[in-house]
C-alpha positions in Angstrom: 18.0 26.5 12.6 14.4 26.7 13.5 12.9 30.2 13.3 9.3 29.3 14.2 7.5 26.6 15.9 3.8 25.6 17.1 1.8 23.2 17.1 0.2 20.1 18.6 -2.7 18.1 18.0 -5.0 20.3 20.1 -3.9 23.3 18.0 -6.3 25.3 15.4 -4.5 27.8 13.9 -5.9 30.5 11.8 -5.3 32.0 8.8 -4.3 35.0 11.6 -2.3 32.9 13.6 -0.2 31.3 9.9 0.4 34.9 8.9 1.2 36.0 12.3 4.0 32.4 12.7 5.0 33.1 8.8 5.9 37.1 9.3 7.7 36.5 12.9 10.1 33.9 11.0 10.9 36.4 8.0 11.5 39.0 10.6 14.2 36.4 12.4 16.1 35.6 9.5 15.9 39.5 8.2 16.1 41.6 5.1 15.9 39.2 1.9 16.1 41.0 -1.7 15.4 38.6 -4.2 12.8 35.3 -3.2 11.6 32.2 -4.4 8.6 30.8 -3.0 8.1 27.2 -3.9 4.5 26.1 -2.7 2.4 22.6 -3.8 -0.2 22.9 -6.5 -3.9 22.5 -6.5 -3.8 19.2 -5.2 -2.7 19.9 -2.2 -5.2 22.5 -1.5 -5.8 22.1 1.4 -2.8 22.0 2.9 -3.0 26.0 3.5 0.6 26.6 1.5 -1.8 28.7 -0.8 -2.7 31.5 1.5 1.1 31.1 3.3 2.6 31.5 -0.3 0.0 35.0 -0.2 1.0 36.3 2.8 4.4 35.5 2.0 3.9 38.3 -0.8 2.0 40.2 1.4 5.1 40.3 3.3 8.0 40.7 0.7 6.0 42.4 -1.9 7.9 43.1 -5.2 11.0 41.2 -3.8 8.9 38.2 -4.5 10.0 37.8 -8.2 8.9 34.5 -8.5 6.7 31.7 -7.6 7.6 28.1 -8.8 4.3 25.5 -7.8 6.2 21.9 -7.2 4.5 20.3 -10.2 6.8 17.2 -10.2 4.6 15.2 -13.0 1.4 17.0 -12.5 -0.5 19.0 -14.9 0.3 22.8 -14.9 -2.3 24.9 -12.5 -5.6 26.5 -14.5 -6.4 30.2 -13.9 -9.1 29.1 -11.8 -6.9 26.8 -9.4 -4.4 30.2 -9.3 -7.5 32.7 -8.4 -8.2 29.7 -6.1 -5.2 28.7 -4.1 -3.3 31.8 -4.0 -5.8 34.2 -3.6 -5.0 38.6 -4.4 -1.4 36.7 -5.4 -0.8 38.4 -8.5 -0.9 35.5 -11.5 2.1 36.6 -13.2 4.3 35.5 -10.7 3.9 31.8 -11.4 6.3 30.0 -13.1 5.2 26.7 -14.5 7.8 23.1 -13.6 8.6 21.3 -16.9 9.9 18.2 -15.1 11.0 16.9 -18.9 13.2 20.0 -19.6 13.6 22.5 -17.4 16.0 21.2 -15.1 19.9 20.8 -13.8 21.3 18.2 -11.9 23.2 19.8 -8.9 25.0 15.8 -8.3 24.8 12.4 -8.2 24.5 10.2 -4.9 26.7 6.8 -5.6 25.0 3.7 -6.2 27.0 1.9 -3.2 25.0 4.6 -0.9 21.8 4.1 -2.7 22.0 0.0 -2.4 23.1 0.1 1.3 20.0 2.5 2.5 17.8 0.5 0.2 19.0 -3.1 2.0 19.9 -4.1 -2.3 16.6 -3.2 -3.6 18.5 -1.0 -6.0 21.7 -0.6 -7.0 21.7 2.9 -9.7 22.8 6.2 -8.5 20.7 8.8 -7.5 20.4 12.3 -9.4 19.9 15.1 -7.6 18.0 17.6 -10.3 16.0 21.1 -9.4 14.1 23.3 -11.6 17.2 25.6 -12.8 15.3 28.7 -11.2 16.4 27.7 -8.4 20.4 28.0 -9.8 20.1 30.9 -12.1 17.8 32.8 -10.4 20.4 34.7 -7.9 17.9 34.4 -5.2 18.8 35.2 -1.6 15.8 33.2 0.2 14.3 30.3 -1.6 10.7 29.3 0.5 9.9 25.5 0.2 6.2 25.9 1.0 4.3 22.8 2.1 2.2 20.1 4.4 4.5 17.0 6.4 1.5 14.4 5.7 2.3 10.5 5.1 3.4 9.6 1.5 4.1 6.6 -0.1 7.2 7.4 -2.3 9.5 9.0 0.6 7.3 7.8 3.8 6.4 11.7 4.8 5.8 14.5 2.5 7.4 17.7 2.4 10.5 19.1 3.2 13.6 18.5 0.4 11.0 16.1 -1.4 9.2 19.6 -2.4 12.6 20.5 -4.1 13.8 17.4 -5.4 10.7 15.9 -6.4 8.0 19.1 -6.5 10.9 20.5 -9.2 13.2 17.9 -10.0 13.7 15.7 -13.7 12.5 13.2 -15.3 15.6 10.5 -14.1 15.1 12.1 -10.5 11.4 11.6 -9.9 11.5 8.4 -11.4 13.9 6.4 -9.5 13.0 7.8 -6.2 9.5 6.7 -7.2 10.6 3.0 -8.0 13.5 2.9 -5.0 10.5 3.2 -2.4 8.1 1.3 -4.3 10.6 -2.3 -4.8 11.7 -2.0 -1.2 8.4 -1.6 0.0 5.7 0.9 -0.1 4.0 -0.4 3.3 7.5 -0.3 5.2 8.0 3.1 4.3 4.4 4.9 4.5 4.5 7.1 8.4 8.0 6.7 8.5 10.2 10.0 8.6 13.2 7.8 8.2 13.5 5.7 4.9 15.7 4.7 1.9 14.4 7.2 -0.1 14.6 10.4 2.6 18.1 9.6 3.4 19.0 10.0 -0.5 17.3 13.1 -0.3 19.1 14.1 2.9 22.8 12.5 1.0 22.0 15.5 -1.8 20.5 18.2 0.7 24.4 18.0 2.7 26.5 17.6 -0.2 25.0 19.3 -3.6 22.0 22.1 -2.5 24.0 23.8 1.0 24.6 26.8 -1.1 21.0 26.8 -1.8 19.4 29.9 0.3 16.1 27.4 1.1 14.3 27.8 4.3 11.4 25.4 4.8 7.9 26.3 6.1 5.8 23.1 6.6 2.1 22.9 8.2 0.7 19.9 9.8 -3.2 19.6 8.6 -5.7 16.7 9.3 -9.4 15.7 10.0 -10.8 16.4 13.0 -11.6 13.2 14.5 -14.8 15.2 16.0 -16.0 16.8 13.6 -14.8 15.8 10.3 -13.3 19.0 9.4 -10.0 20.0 8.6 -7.9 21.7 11.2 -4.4 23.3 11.1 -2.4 21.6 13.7 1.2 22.4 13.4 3.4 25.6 11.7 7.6 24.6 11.6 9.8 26.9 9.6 13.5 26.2 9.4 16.6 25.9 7.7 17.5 22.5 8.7 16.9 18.5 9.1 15.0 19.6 12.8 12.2 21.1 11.1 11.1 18.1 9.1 11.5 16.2 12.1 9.5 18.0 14.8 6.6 18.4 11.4 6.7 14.8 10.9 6.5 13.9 14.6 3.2 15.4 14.8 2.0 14.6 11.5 2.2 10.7 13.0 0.0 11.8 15.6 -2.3 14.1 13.2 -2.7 12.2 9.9 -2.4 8.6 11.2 -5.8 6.0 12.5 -4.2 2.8 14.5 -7.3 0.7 13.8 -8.2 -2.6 15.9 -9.5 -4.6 13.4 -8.6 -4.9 9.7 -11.6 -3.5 7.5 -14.1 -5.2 5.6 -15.3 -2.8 3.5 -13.9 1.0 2.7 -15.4 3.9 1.0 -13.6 6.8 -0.3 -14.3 9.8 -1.5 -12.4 12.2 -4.2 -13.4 15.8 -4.7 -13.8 16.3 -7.8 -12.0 19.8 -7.9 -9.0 17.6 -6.1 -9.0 14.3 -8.1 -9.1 13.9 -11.7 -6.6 11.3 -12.6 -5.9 8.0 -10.9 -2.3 9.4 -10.0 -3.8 11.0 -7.3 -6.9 9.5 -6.1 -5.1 5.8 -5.9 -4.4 7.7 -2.5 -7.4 6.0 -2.1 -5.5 2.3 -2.6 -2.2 2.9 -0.8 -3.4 4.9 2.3 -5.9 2.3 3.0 -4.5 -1.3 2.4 -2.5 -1.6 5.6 -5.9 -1.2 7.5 -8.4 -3.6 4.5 -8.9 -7.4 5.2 -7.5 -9.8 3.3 -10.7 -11.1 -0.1 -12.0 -6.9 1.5 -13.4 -4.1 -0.6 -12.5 -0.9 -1.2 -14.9 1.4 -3.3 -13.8 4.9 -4.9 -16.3 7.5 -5.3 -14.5 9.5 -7.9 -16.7 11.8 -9.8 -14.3 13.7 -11.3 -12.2 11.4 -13.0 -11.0 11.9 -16.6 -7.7 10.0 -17.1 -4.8 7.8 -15.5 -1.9 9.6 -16.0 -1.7 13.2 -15.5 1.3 13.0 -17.9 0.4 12.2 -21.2 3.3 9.5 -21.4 2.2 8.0 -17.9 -0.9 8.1 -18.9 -0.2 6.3 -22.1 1.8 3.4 -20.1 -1.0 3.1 -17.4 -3.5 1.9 -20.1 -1.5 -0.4 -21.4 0.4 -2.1 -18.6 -2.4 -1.9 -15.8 -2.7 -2.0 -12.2 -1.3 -6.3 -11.7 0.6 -5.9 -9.0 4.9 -6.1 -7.8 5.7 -9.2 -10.0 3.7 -8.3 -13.1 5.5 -4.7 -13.1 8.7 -6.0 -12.9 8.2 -8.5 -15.2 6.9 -6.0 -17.4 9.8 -3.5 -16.6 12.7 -6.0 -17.3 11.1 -6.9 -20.6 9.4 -3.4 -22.4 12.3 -0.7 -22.3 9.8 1.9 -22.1 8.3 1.0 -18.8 12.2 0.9 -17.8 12.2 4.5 -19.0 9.4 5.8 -16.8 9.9 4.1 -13.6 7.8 7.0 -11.7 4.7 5.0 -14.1 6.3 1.3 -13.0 6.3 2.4 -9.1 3.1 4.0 -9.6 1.4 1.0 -10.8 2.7 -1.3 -8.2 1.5 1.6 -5.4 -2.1 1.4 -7.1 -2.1 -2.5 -7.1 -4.2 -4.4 -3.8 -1.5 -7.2 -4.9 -4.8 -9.2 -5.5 -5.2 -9.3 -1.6 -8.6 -7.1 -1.9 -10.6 -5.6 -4.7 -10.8 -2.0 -5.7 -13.9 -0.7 -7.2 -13.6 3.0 -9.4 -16.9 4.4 -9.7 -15.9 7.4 -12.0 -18.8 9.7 -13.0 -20.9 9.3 -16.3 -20.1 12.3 -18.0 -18.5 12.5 -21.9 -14.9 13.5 -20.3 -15.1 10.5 -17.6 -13.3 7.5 -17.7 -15.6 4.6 -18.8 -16.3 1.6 -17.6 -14.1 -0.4 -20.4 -11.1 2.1 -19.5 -11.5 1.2 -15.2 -11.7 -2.7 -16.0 -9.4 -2.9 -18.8 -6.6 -1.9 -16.3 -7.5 -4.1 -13.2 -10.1 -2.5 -11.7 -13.2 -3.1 -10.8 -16.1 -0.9 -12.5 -19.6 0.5 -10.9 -22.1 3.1 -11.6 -21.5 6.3 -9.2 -24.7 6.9 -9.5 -26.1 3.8 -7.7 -23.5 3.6 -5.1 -23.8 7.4 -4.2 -27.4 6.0 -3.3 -26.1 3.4 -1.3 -23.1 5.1 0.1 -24.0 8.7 0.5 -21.4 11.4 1.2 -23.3 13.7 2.4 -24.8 11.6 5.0 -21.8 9.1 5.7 -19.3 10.4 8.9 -15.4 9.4 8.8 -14.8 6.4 10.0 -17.5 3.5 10.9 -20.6 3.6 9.8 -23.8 1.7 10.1 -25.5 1.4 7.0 -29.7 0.8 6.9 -28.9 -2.7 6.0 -26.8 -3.3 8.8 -23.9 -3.4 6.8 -20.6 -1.6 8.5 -18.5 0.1 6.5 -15.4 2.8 7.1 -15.5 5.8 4.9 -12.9 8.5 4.5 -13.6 11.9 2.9 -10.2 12.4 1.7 -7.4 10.6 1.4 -4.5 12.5 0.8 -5.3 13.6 4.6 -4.2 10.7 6.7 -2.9 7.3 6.8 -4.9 4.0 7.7 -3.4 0.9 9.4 -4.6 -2.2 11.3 -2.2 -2.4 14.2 -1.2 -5.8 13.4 0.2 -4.6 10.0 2.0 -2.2 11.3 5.5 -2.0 13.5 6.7 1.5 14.1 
């Protein structure tokens, strides 16, 4: 059931008006004892689940015993990104995801299920695994904390991903990765419905009902004014509706319908945000619906320091590159290890422009940066931040067109987690 809703794409809600939606749900579903709170990590910052996840201990106080980030593969949080994100939150309530050990699997959706939602892509069952918190830790509400934003593993973001993904296994996250990367990353991005949802929906009715999880999901974009981000949308429920009414809006929200395909993009990463190529090849896969066939996308990435954020992904990144679909299968039906890791496979086909544009990394030039041999050695272009910071200046450059001094026009996005880009000719909703 739904136990709180607003939102719209006129909406700006403040931290005020998410405490004020948050407590009015809790109230609704009553007295809880024992909770969970499972909110993103730093890099979805600004997605506001930090503060909710602080007013949800506002709220509960000591009967919030535990708070879980949903790490999936990502690096555990830093002190810093704790004080950060979570605000007076007190520290020792986090509990870090080892997505390697720390896990049961609650069952198994059958391969003949799997193949029929995935029109044959794949044919393995599914394992539905959690963080075994979630199990043993007698809880009588478990909060799945998080932002509905287009993704290109499940198509949206949030909702029983967060559990089955944010604190799932290694087998889990690995063929849910590669099930919506071989049927088709650009079929699935802004889609609510998908192969790879309704596996997630298959567990979420038949192996986590006795689960006590209650969603709360915000819609957050870029103002198409002002550049800034705004707070569109607060759903918190029990149930499938929530998700859908988030994701409805998100579409509206977080998605640009362009006219024209794009000659030329720029993106930015914020450093604080985007270290690793796992997350700022946001930067590739949000924006190749919308870039021109022989176009260019260029990635401002001054804080990037590796590939992988797991040491293994990382590992298999640098040595199998960013080639594209057949390359990756190829590679994956002949090297056991990639076969192993097919989160790193899927990954690497999600970073690839399939050779139909090029991708430029401009990483910054400090000792713990990744250098210019490391960007070209795995299929990427390689430039000097430095000079294209002079050319392409974020601090000057607006979302969306822009005019440069030369006459050049280019289309620049501050972030990219934020939205979704698409020429309309590319896309068929």
């Amino acid at each position: 059931m739904m136990f709180y809703e607003i939102g719209s794409v006129g909406h700006e809600l403040s931290a005020g008006d998410l405490k004020k939606g948050l407590f009015a749900a809790l109230d609704k579903m009553g007295r809880r004892n024992k909770v969970l709170a499972i909110p993103p990590d730093y890099t979805r910052f600004p997605s506001r689940a930090g503060e909710l996840t602080e007013f949800t201990w506002q709220y509960f106080g000591p009967r919030l015993t535990d708070v879980l980030p949903a790490l999936g593969t990502h690096t555990p949080m830093s002190a810093h990104q704790i004080a950060h994100m979570f605000g007076s939150m007190p520290a020792s309530l986090i509990r870090e995801h080892d997505w390697r050990n720390d896990v049961v699997t609650l069952g198994e959706v059958p391969a003949a299920f799997v193949k029929d939602v995935s029109g044959g892509a794949v044919d393995f069952p599914w394992p539905a695994q959690v963080n075994k918190l979630l199990v043993n830790g007698k809880y009588d509400l478990i909060l799945s904390i998080g932002q509905v934003v287009p993704h290109e593993v499940v198509g949206m973001a949030n909702y029983n991903k967060n559990i089955f993904v944010g604190t799932g296994g290694v087998e889990g996250i690995n063929k849910s990765h590669f099930i919506g990367a071989v049927y088709g990353m650009e079929k699935m991005m802004g889609r609510a419905d998908t192969p790879v949802r309704r596996i997630f929906n298959y567990a979420s009715e038949h192996f986590s009902k006795h689960l006590p999880i209650v969603y709360v999901q915000t819609v957050v974009g870029l103002d198409k004014t002002d550049g800034k981000i705004k707070t569109r949308g607060l759903f918190v429920g029990d149930d499938f509706e929530v998700f859908d009414k988030a994701a409805k809006l998100a579409l509206l929200v977080n998605f640009d319908m362009l006219e024209k395909p794009l000659k030329k993009v720029v993106v930015y990463l914020d450093p604080a945000e985007f270290k690793s190529t796992w997350l700022g090849n946001k930067s590739v896969y949000r924006t190749r619906m919308a870039i021109a066939d022989a176009g260019e996308l260029i990635v401002l990435a001054p804080g990037l320091k590796e590939f992988g954020e797991d040491k293994e992904i990382d590992r298999l990144i640098r040595k199998y590159g960013y080639f594209g679909t057949p390359a990756t299968l190829k590679a994956c039906k002949e090297n056991q290890e990639l076969r192993d890791n097919l989160s790193a496979a899927a990954h690497l086909i999600h970073g690839s422009s399939e050779g139909r544009f090029t991708i430029t990394y401009c990483p910054g030039g400090g000792a713990a940066n990744l250098t210019k041999q490391e960007i070209e050695a795995v299929g990427f272009k390689y430039a000097n931040l430095e000079n294209m910071t002079r050319i392409y200046n974020p601090k000057v450059l607006k979302n969306g067109f822009n005019t440069m001094p030369s006459g050049e026009e280019i289309y620049y996005i501050s972030n990219p987690a934020l939205g979704l880009w698409a020429f309309k000719d590319r896309f068929n909703y």
